[in-house]
C-alpha positions as CSV (number, residue, x, y, z in Angstrom):
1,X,-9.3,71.8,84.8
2,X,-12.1,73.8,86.3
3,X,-11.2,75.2,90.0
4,X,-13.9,74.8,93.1
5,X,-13.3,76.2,96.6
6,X,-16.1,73.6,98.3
7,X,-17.0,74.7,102.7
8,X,-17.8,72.4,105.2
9,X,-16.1,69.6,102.6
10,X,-15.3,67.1,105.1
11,X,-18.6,66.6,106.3
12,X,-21.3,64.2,104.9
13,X,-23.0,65.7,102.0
14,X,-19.7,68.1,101.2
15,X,-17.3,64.9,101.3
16,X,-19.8,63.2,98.7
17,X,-19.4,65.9,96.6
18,X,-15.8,66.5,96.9
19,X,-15.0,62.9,96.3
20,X,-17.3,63.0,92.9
21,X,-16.2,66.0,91.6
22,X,-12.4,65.1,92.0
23,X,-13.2,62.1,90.0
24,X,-15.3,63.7,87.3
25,X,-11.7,66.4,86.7
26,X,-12.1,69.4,88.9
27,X,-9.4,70.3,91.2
28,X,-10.8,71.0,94.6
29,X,-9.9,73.4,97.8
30,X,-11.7,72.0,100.6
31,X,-12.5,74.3,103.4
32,X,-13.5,72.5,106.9
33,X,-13.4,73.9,110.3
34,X,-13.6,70.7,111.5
35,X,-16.9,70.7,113.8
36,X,-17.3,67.4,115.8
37,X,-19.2,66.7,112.8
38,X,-16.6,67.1,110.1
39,X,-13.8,64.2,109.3
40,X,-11.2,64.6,107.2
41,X,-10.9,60.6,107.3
42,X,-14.0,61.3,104.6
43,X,-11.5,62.6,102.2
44,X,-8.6,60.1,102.6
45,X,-9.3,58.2,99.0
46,X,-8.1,62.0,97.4
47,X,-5.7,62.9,100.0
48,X,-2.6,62.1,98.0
49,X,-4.3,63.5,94.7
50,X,-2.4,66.6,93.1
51,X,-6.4,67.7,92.3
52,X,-7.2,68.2,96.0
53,X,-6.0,70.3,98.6
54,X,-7.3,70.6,102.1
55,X,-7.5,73.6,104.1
56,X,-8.3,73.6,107.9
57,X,-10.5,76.7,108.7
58,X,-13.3,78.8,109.1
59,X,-15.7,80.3,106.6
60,X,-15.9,83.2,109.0
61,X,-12.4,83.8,108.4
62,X,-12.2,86.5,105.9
63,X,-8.5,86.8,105.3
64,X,-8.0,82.6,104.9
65,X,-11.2,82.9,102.8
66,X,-10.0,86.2,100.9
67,X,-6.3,84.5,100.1
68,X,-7.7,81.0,98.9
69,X,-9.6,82.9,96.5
70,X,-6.4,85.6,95.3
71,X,-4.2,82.1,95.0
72,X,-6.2,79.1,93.7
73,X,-8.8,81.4,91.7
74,X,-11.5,78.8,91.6
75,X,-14.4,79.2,89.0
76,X,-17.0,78.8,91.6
77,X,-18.0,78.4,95.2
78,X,-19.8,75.3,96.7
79,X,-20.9,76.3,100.1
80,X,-22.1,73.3,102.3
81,X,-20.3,74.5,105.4
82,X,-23.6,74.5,107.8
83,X,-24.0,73.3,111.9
84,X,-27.3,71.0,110.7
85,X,-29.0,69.0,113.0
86,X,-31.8,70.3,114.6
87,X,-31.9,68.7,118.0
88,X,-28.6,70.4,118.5
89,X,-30.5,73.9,117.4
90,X,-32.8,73.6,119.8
91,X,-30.3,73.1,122.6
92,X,-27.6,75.8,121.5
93,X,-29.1,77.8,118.5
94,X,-26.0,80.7,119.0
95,X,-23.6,78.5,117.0
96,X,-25.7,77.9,114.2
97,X,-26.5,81.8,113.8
98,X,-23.0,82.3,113.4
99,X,-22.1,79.6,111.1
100,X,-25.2,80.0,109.4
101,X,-25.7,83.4,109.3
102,X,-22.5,85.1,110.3
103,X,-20.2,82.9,108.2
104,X,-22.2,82.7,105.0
105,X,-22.3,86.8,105.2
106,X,-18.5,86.0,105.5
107,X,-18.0,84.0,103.0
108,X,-19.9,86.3,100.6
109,X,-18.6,89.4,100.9
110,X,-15.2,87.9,100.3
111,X,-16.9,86.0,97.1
112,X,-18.5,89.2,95.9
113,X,-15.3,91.5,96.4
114,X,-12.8,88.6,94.5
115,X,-15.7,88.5,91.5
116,X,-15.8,92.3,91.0
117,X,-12.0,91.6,90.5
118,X,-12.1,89.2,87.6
119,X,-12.0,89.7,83.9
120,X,-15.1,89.7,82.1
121,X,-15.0,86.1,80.8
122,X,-14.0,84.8,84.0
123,X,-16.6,86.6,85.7
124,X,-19.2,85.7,83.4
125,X,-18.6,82.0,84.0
126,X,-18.1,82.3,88.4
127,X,-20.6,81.2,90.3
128,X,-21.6,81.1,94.0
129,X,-23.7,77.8,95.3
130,X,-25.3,77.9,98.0
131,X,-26.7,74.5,99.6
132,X,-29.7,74.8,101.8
133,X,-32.9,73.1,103.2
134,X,-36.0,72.0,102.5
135,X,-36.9,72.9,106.0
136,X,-37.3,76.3,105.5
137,X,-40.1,75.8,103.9
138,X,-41.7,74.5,107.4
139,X,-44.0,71.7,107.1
140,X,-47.1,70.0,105.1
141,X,-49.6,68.9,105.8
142,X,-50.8,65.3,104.1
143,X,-51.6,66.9,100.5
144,X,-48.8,69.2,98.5
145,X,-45.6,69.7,97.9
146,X,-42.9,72.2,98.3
147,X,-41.9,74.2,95.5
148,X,-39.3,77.3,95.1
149,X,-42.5,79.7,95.3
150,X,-43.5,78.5,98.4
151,X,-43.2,80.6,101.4
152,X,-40.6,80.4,104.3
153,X,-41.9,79.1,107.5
154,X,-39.1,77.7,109.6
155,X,-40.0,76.1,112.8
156,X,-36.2,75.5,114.6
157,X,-33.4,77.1,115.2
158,X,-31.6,75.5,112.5
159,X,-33.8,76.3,109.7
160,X,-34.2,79.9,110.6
161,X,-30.7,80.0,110.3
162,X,-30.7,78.8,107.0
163,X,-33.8,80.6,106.0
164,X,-31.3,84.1,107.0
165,X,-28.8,82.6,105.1
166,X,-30.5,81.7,102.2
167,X,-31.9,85.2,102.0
168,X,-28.7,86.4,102.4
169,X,-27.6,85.0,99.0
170,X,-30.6,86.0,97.3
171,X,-30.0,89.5,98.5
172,X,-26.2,89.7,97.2
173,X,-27.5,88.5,94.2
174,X,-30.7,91.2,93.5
175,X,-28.2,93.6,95.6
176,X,-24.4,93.5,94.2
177,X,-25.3,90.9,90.9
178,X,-23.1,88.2,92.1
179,X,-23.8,85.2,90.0
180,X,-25.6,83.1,93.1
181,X,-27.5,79.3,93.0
182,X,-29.4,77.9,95.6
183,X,-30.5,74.4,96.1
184,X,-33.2,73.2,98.6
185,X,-32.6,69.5,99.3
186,X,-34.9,66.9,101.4
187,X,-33.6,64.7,103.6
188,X,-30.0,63.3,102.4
189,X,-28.7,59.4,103.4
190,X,-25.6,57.5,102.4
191,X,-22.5,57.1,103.0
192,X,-19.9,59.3,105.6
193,X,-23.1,60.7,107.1
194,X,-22.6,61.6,111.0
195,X,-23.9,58.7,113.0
196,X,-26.2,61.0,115.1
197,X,-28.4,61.3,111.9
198,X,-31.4,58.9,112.0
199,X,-29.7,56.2,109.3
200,X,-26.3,55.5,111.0
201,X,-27.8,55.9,114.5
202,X,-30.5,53.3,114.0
203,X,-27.7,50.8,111.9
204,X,-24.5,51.8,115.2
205,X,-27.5,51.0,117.7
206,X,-29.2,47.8,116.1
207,X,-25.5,46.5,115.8
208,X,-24.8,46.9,119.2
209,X,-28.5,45.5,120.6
210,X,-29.4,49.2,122.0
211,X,-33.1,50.6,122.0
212,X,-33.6,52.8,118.9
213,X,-35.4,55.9,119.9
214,X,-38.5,56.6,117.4
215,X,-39.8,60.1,118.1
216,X,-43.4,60.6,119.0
217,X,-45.6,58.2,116.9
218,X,-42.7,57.3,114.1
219,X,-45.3,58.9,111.5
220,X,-43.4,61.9,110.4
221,X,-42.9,62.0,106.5
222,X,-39.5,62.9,104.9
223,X,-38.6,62.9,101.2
224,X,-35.5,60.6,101.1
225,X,-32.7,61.4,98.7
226,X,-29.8,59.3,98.5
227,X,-26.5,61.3,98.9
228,X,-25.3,60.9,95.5
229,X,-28.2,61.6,93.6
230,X,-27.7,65.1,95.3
231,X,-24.7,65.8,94.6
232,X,-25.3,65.4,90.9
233,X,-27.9,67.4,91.2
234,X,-25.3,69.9,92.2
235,X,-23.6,69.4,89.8
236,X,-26.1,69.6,87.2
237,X,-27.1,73.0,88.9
238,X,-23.9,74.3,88.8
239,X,-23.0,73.6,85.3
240,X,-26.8,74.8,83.9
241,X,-28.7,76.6,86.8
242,X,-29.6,80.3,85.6
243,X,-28.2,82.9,88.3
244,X,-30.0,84.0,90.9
245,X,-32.1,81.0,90.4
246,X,-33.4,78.4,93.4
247,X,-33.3,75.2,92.7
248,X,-35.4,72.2,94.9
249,X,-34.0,68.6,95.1
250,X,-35.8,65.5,96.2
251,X,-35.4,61.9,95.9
252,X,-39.1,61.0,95.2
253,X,-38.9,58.7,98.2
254,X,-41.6,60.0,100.6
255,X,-41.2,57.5,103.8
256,X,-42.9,57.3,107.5
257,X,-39.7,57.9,110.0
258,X,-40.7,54.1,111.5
259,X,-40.7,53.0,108.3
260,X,-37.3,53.9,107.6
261,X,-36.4,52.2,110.9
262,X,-37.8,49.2,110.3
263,X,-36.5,49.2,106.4
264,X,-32.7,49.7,108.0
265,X,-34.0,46.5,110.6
266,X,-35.0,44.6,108.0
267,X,-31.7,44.8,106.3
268,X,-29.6,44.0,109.2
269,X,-31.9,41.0,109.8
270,X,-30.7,39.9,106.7
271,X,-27.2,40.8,106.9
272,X,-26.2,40.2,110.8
273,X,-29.1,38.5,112.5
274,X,-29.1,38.2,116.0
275,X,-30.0,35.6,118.2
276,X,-32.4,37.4,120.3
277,X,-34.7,38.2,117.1
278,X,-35.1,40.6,114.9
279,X,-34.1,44.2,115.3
280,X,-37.3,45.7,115.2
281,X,-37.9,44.3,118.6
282,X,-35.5,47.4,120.1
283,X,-37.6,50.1,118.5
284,X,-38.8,52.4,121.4
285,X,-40.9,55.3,121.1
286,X,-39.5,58.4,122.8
287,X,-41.0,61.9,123.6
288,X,-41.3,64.2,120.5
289,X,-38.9,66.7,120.0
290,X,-40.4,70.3,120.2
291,X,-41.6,71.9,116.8
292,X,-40.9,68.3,115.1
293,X,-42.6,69.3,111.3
294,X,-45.1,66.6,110.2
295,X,-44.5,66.8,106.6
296,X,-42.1,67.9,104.0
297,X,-42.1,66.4,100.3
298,X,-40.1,68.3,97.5
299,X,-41.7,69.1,94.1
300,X,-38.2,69.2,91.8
301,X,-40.3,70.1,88.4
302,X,-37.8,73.3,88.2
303,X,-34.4,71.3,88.5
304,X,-35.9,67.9,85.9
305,X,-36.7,70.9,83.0
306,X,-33.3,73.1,83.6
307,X,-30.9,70.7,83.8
308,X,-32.4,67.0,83.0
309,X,-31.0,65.8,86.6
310,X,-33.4,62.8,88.6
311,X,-32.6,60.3,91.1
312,X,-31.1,57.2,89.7
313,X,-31.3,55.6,93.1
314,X,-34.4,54.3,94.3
315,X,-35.1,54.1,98.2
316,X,-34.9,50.3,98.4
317,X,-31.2,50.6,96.5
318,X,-30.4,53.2,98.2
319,X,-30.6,52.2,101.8
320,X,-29.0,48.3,100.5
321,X,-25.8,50.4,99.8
322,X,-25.9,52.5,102.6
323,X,-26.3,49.6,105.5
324,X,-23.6,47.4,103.6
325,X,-21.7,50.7,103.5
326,X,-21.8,51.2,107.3
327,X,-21.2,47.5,107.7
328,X,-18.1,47.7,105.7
329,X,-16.7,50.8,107.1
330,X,-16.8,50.2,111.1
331,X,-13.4,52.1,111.7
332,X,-14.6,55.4,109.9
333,X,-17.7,55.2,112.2
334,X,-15.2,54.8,114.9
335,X,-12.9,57.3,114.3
336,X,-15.6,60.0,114.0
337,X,-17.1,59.0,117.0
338,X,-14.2,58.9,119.5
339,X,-12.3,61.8,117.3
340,X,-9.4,59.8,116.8
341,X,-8.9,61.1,112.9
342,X,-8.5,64.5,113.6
343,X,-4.8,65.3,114.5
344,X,-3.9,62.2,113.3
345,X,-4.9,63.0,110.1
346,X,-4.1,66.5,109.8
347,X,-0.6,65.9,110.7
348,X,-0.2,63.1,107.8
Protein backbone atom coordinates (compact mmCIF):
# COMPACT_ATOMS: atom_id res chain seq x y z
CA UNK A 1 0.00 0.00 0.00
CA UNK A 2 1.85 3.15 -1.11
CA UNK A 3 2.59 5.65 1.99
CA UNK A 4 1.74 9.62 1.67
CA UNK A 5 2.43 12.17 4.36
CA UNK A 6 -0.31 14.92 2.97
CA UNK A 7 0.02 19.03 4.91
CA UNK A 8 -2.65 21.18 5.53
CA UNK A 9 -4.95 17.83 4.94
CA UNK A 10 -7.88 19.01 6.81
CA UNK A 11 -8.49 21.87 4.82
CA UNK A 12 -10.54 22.15 1.53
CA UNK A 13 -8.56 21.05 -1.34
CA UNK A 14 -6.10 18.78 1.09
CA UNK A 15 -9.38 17.02 2.64
CA UNK A 16 -10.51 16.27 -1.06
CA UNK A 17 -7.48 14.63 -1.68
CA UNK A 18 -7.11 12.82 1.45
CA UNK A 19 -10.57 11.39 1.26
CA UNK A 20 -9.77 10.19 -2.58
CA UNK A 21 -6.61 8.89 -2.15
CA UNK A 22 -7.66 6.76 0.96
CA UNK A 23 -10.27 5.27 -1.20
CA UNK A 24 -8.21 4.65 -4.29
CA UNK A 25 -5.53 2.28 -1.51
CA UNK A 26 -3.00 4.61 -0.08
CA UNK A 27 -2.51 4.91 3.53
CA UNK A 28 -2.40 8.48 4.53
CA UNK A 29 -0.57 10.73 7.44
CA UNK A 30 -2.35 13.87 7.58
CA UNK A 31 -0.56 16.82 8.89
CA UNK A 32 -2.88 19.89 9.99
CA UNK A 33 -2.13 22.72 12.23
CA UNK A 34 -5.44 23.42 12.43
CA UNK A 35 -5.83 27.16 11.19
CA UNK A 36 -9.39 28.61 11.66
CA UNK A 37 -9.54 27.34 8.26
CA UNK A 38 -8.75 23.69 8.72
CA UNK A 39 -11.54 20.97 10.14
CA UNK A 40 -10.84 17.80 10.96
CA UNK A 41 -14.82 17.26 10.77
CA UNK A 42 -13.58 17.16 6.77
CA UNK A 43 -11.94 13.87 7.53
CA UNK A 44 -14.52 12.16 9.70
CA UNK A 45 -15.77 9.43 6.78
CA UNK A 46 -11.81 7.96 7.26
CA UNK A 47 -11.45 8.66 10.78
CA UNK A 48 -11.93 5.08 12.02
CA UNK A 49 -9.94 3.75 8.80
CA UNK A 50 -6.67 1.59 9.74
CA UNK A 51 -5.41 3.60 6.28
CA UNK A 52 -5.51 7.00 7.91
CA UNK A 53 -3.89 8.60 10.69
CA UNK A 54 -4.18 12.13 11.80
CA UNK A 55 -1.54 14.19 13.13
CA UNK A 56 -2.12 17.70 14.83
CA UNK A 57 0.84 19.97 13.94
CA UNK A 58 2.86 22.27 12.21
CA UNK A 59 4.82 21.99 9.02
CA UNK A 60 7.35 24.29 10.71
CA UNK A 61 7.97 21.74 13.14
CA UNK A 62 10.99 20.04 12.14
CA UNK A 63 11.30 17.29 14.74
CA UNK A 64 7.21 16.22 14.38
CA UNK A 65 7.92 16.53 10.69
CA UNK A 66 11.53 14.69 10.86
CA UNK A 67 9.88 11.65 13.12
CA UNK A 68 6.66 11.14 10.81
CA UNK A 69 8.98 10.64 8.12
CA UNK A 70 11.73 8.10 10.32
CA UNK A 71 8.34 6.04 11.42
CA UNK A 72 5.61 5.94 8.71
CA UNK A 73 8.32 6.24 5.70
CA UNK A 74 5.83 7.50 3.20
CA UNK A 75 6.71 7.28 -0.59
CA UNK A 76 5.97 10.88 -1.19
CA UNK A 77 5.03 14.24 0.17
CA UNK A 78 1.79 16.09 -0.79
CA UNK A 79 2.12 19.58 0.57
CA UNK A 80 -1.12 21.67 0.51
CA UNK A 81 -0.52 23.19 3.92
CA UNK A 82 -0.88 27.05 2.81
CA UNK A 83 -2.70 30.37 4.71
CA UNK A 84 -4.69 31.14 1.13
CA UNK A 85 -6.95 33.72 0.94
CA UNK A 86 -5.91 36.90 -0.15
CA UNK A 87 -8.08 39.41 1.60
CA UNK A 88 -6.52 37.97 4.75
CA UNK A 89 -2.90 38.71 2.98
CA UNK A 90 -3.55 41.93 2.52
CA UNK A 91 -4.53 42.60 6.12
CA UNK A 92 -1.83 40.34 7.97
CA UNK A 93 0.75 39.14 5.20
CA UNK A 94 3.40 38.02 8.34
CA UNK A 95 1.48 34.72 8.80
CA UNK A 96 1.49 33.71 5.34
CA UNK A 97 5.43 34.38 5.03
CA UNK A 98 5.88 31.99 7.61
CA UNK A 99 3.55 29.29 6.53
CA UNK A 100 4.32 29.92 3.10
CA UNK A 101 7.74 30.55 3.06
CA UNK A 102 9.15 29.57 6.41
CA UNK A 103 7.28 26.28 6.70
CA UNK A 104 7.69 24.95 3.25
CA UNK A 105 11.69 25.67 3.77
CA UNK A 106 10.78 23.49 6.89
CA UNK A 107 9.20 21.01 5.54
CA UNK A 108 11.93 20.55 2.87
CA UNK A 109 14.89 20.38 4.47
CA UNK A 110 13.45 17.58 6.62
CA UNK A 111 12.14 15.95 3.17
CA UNK A 112 15.54 16.36 1.58
CA UNK A 113 17.59 15.03 4.66
CA UNK A 114 15.00 11.69 5.10
CA UNK A 115 15.56 11.13 1.02
CA UNK A 116 19.38 11.28 1.12
CA UNK A 117 18.64 8.51 3.73
CA UNK A 118 16.78 5.96 1.65
CA UNK A 119 17.93 3.05 -0.49
CA UNK A 120 18.31 3.51 -3.94
CA UNK A 121 15.01 1.99 -5.10
CA UNK A 122 13.14 3.75 -2.54
CA UNK A 123 14.70 6.92 -3.36
CA UNK A 124 14.24 6.56 -6.94
CA UNK A 125 10.46 6.26 -6.54
CA UNK A 126 10.04 9.39 -3.52
CA UNK A 127 8.66 12.25 -4.49
CA UNK A 128 7.99 15.82 -3.12
CA UNK A 129 4.51 17.67 -4.40
CA UNK A 130 4.23 20.80 -4.07
CA UNK A 131 0.65 22.53 -4.64
CA UNK A 132 0.61 26.13 -5.66
CA UNK A 133 -1.19 28.93 -7.57
CA UNK A 134 -2.02 30.11 -10.51
CA UNK A 135 -1.71 33.55 -9.05
CA UNK A 136 1.72 33.81 -9.19
CA UNK A 137 1.56 34.22 -12.48
CA UNK A 138 -0.26 37.84 -11.81
CA UNK A 139 -2.88 38.65 -14.15
CA UNK A 140 -4.17 38.73 -18.00
CA UNK A 141 -5.31 40.70 -19.72
CA UNK A 142 -8.49 39.70 -22.14
CA UNK A 143 -6.29 37.57 -24.74
CA UNK A 144 -3.82 34.59 -23.41
CA UNK A 145 -3.31 32.16 -21.22
CA UNK A 146 -0.97 31.07 -18.48
CA UNK A 147 1.52 28.51 -19.09
CA UNK A 148 4.53 26.99 -16.93
CA UNK A 149 6.96 29.43 -18.95
CA UNK A 150 5.21 32.28 -18.09
CA UNK A 151 6.80 34.79 -15.81
CA UNK A 152 6.01 35.41 -12.02
CA UNK A 153 4.23 38.54 -11.27
CA UNK A 154 2.41 38.33 -8.04
CA UNK A 155 0.29 41.14 -7.02
CA UNK A 156 -0.69 40.21 -3.02
CA UNK A 157 0.69 39.09 -0.24
CA UNK A 158 -0.49 35.76 -0.61
CA UNK A 159 0.89 35.03 -3.94
CA UNK A 160 4.26 36.32 -3.24
CA UNK A 161 4.38 34.05 -0.68
CA UNK A 162 3.71 31.28 -2.80
CA UNK A 163 5.78 32.59 -5.60
CA UNK A 164 8.93 32.28 -2.62
CA UNK A 165 7.77 29.07 -1.97
CA UNK A 166 7.40 27.71 -5.12
CA UNK A 167 10.92 28.88 -5.95
CA UNK A 168 11.98 27.37 -2.98
CA UNK A 169 11.16 23.84 -4.35
CA UNK A 170 12.49 24.51 -7.63
CA UNK A 171 15.74 25.45 -5.96
CA UNK A 172 16.02 22.19 -3.74
CA UNK A 173 15.36 20.39 -6.70
CA UNK A 174 18.20 22.17 -9.33
CA UNK A 175 20.23 22.59 -5.76
CA UNK A 176 20.25 19.10 -3.63
CA UNK A 177 18.26 16.86 -6.65
CA UNK A 178 15.34 16.02 -4.51
CA UNK A 179 12.74 14.49 -6.74
CA UNK A 180 10.17 17.78 -6.57
CA UNK A 181 6.49 18.36 -8.57
CA UNK A 182 4.79 21.42 -8.67
CA UNK A 183 1.31 22.05 -9.70
CA UNK A 184 -0.24 25.57 -10.50
CA UNK A 185 -4.11 25.32 -10.10
CA UNK A 186 -6.94 28.03 -10.91
CA UNK A 187 -9.54 28.74 -8.88
CA UNK A 188 -10.78 25.42 -6.95
CA UNK A 189 -14.83 24.96 -5.82
CA UNK A 190 -16.56 22.03 -4.22
CA UNK A 191 -17.13 20.50 -1.41
CA UNK A 192 -15.54 21.25 2.45
CA UNK A 193 -14.27 24.53 0.98
CA UNK A 194 -14.15 27.42 3.88
CA UNK A 195 -17.29 29.40 3.68
CA UNK A 196 -15.32 32.76 3.41
CA UNK A 197 -14.40 31.65 -0.24
CA UNK A 198 -16.70 33.21 -2.84
CA UNK A 199 -18.93 29.83 -3.45
CA UNK A 200 -19.99 28.95 0.15
CA UNK A 201 -20.14 32.64 1.13
CA UNK A 202 -22.59 33.55 -1.64
CA UNK A 203 -24.77 29.98 -0.99
CA UNK A 204 -24.45 30.70 3.63
CA UNK A 205 -25.60 34.38 2.70
CA UNK A 206 -28.38 33.82 -0.01
CA UNK A 207 -29.76 31.19 2.51
CA UNK A 208 -29.94 33.41 5.15
CA UNK A 209 -31.43 36.66 2.91
CA UNK A 210 -27.98 38.75 3.50
CA UNK A 211 -26.53 41.12 0.79
CA UNK A 212 -23.82 39.30 -1.25
CA UNK A 213 -20.89 41.51 -1.67
CA UNK A 214 -19.72 41.51 -5.53
CA UNK A 215 -16.34 43.30 -5.67
CA UNK A 216 -15.93 46.28 -7.98
CA UNK A 217 -17.87 45.66 -11.25
CA UNK A 218 -18.37 41.61 -10.74
CA UNK A 219 -16.20 41.38 -14.16
CA UNK A 220 -13.14 39.71 -12.91
CA UNK A 221 -12.39 36.33 -14.89
CA UNK A 222 -11.37 33.11 -12.97
CA UNK A 223 -10.73 29.67 -14.50
CA UNK A 224 -13.01 27.42 -12.38
CA UNK A 225 -11.95 23.91 -11.57
CA UNK A 226 -14.06 21.75 -9.63
CA UNK A 227 -12.21 20.34 -6.50
CA UNK A 228 -12.09 16.86 -7.65
CA UNK A 229 -11.02 17.22 -11.02
CA UNK A 230 -7.81 18.68 -9.15
CA UNK A 231 -7.12 16.32 -7.12
CA UNK A 232 -6.90 13.75 -9.87
CA UNK A 233 -4.91 15.79 -11.47
CA UNK A 234 -2.64 15.26 -8.48
CA UNK A 235 -2.82 12.38 -8.69
CA UNK A 236 -2.03 11.85 -12.20
CA UNK A 237 1.04 14.20 -11.53
CA UNK A 238 2.20 12.33 -8.86
CA UNK A 239 2.15 8.95 -10.37
CA UNK A 240 3.63 10.30 -14.01
CA UNK A 241 4.98 13.93 -13.57
CA UNK A 242 8.81 14.04 -14.50
CA UNK A 243 10.85 15.55 -11.47
CA UNK A 244 11.63 18.83 -11.20
CA UNK A 245 8.78 19.33 -13.54
CA UNK A 246 5.71 22.20 -13.13
CA UNK A 247 2.68 21.24 -13.82
CA UNK A 248 -0.59 23.86 -14.61
CA UNK A 249 -4.18 22.71 -13.79
CA UNK A 250 -7.37 24.31 -14.93
CA UNK A 251 -10.91 23.37 -15.27
CA UNK A 252 -11.50 25.03 -18.76
CA UNK A 253 -14.37 26.98 -17.13
CA UNK A 254 -13.38 30.66 -17.57
CA UNK A 255 -16.42 32.65 -15.67
CA UNK A 256 -17.20 36.59 -14.88
CA UNK A 257 -17.08 36.63 -10.74
CA UNK A 258 -21.13 38.01 -11.14
CA UNK A 259 -21.63 35.34 -13.21
CA UNK A 260 -20.74 32.82 -10.82
CA UNK A 261 -22.94 34.66 -8.32
CA UNK A 262 -25.78 34.72 -10.15
CA UNK A 263 -25.13 30.83 -11.43
CA UNK A 264 -25.04 29.83 -7.48
CA UNK A 265 -28.58 32.24 -7.29
CA UNK A 266 -30.00 30.60 -9.94
CA UNK A 267 -29.58 27.30 -8.25
CA UNK A 268 -30.99 28.16 -4.99
CA UNK A 269 -33.98 29.69 -6.79
CA UNK A 270 -34.55 26.37 -7.83
CA UNK A 271 -33.77 24.55 -4.88
CA UNK A 272 -35.05 26.95 -1.83
CA UNK A 273 -36.93 29.82 -3.27
CA UNK A 274 -37.79 32.53 -1.23
CA UNK A 275 -40.78 34.50 -0.97
CA UNK A 276 -39.24 37.83 -1.39
CA UNK A 277 -37.85 36.78 -5.00
CA UNK A 278 -35.11 35.55 -6.35
CA UNK A 279 -31.71 35.72 -4.89
CA UNK A 280 -30.09 37.74 -7.26
CA UNK A 281 -32.02 40.68 -5.89
CA UNK A 282 -29.33 40.75 -2.71
CA UNK A 283 -26.35 41.12 -4.97
CA UNK A 284 -24.53 44.35 -3.92
CA UNK A 285 -21.51 45.74 -5.42
CA UNK A 286 -18.78 46.60 -2.83
CA UNK A 287 -15.50 48.55 -3.10
CA UNK A 288 -12.66 46.54 -4.94
CA UNK A 289 -10.22 45.05 -3.03
CA UNK A 290 -6.63 46.52 -3.60
CA UNK A 291 -4.43 44.78 -6.36
CA UNK A 292 -7.74 42.62 -7.36
CA UNK A 293 -6.01 40.77 -10.79
CA UNK A 294 -8.43 41.16 -13.78
CA UNK A 295 -7.65 37.91 -15.43
CA UNK A 296 -6.20 34.57 -15.00
CA UNK A 297 -6.99 31.50 -17.38
CA UNK A 298 -4.77 28.33 -17.21
CA UNK A 299 -3.30 26.76 -20.39
CA UNK A 300 -2.89 22.84 -19.04
CA UNK A 301 -1.40 21.52 -22.62
CA UNK A 302 1.68 20.24 -20.38
CA UNK A 303 -0.42 18.20 -17.73
CA UNK A 304 -3.24 16.66 -20.91
CA UNK A 305 0.20 15.22 -22.87
CA UNK A 306 2.19 13.91 -19.57
CA UNK A 307 -0.24 12.23 -17.88
CA UNK A 308 -3.73 12.11 -19.97
CA UNK A 309 -5.61 13.99 -16.89
CA UNK A 310 -8.80 16.61 -17.90
CA UNK A 311 -11.68 17.81 -16.15
CA UNK A 312 -14.56 15.43 -16.12
CA UNK A 313 -16.72 17.99 -14.52
CA UNK A 314 -18.18 20.69 -16.41
CA UNK A 315 -18.96 24.08 -14.65
CA UNK A 316 -22.78 23.68 -14.81
CA UNK A 317 -22.27 20.03 -12.99
CA UNK A 318 -20.01 21.18 -11.02
CA UNK A 319 -21.55 23.95 -9.14
CA UNK A 320 -25.21 21.52 -9.21
CA UNK A 321 -23.10 19.30 -6.76
CA UNK A 322 -21.55 21.77 -4.89
CA UNK A 323 -24.88 23.95 -3.83
CA UNK A 324 -26.83 20.51 -3.20
CA UNK A 325 -23.58 19.66 -1.31
CA UNK A 326 -23.77 22.76 0.91
CA UNK A 327 -27.49 22.26 1.18
CA UNK A 328 -27.04 18.82 2.50
CA UNK A 329 -24.23 19.43 4.81
CA UNK A 330 -25.57 22.61 7.05
CA UNK A 331 -23.80 21.26 10.37
CA UNK A 332 -20.29 20.90 8.76
CA UNK A 333 -20.78 24.55 7.62
CA UNK A 334 -21.67 25.11 11.15
CA UNK A 335 -19.12 23.52 12.96
CA UNK A 336 -16.41 25.27 10.91
CA UNK A 337 -17.87 28.44 11.42
CA UNK A 338 -18.42 28.58 15.24
CA UNK A 339 -15.26 26.05 15.81
CA UNK A 340 -17.21 23.62 17.53
CA UNK A 341 -15.32 20.44 15.76
CA UNK A 342 -12.11 21.21 16.93
CA UNK A 343 -11.59 19.70 20.46
CA UNK A 344 -14.45 17.83 20.06
CA UNK A 345 -13.07 16.03 17.51
CA UNK A 346 -9.55 15.76 18.44
CA UNK A 347 -10.48 14.28 21.62
CA UNK A 348 -12.75 11.41 19.84
Amino acid sequence: MPVLLVTGGAGFIGGNFVLRAVAAGHHVITLDKLTYAGNVATLDSVRQSSAHTFVHGDIGDRALVASLLATHRPDAIVHFAAESHVDRSIDGPAAFVETNVVGTLALLECARDYWRDLAADEASRFRFLHVSTDEVYGSLGSEGRFTESTPYAPNSPYSASKAASDHLVRAFHHTYGLPTLTTNCSNNYGPFQFPEKLIPLVIQKALAGEPLPVYGDGLNVRDWLFVEDHCDAIAAVLSRGVPGAVYNVGGEEEHTNIDVVRTVCRLLDERRPQAAGPHERLITFVRDRPGHDRRYAIDATRLREATGWRPSHDFAAGMARTVDWYLANGPWVTSILDGSYRMERLGA
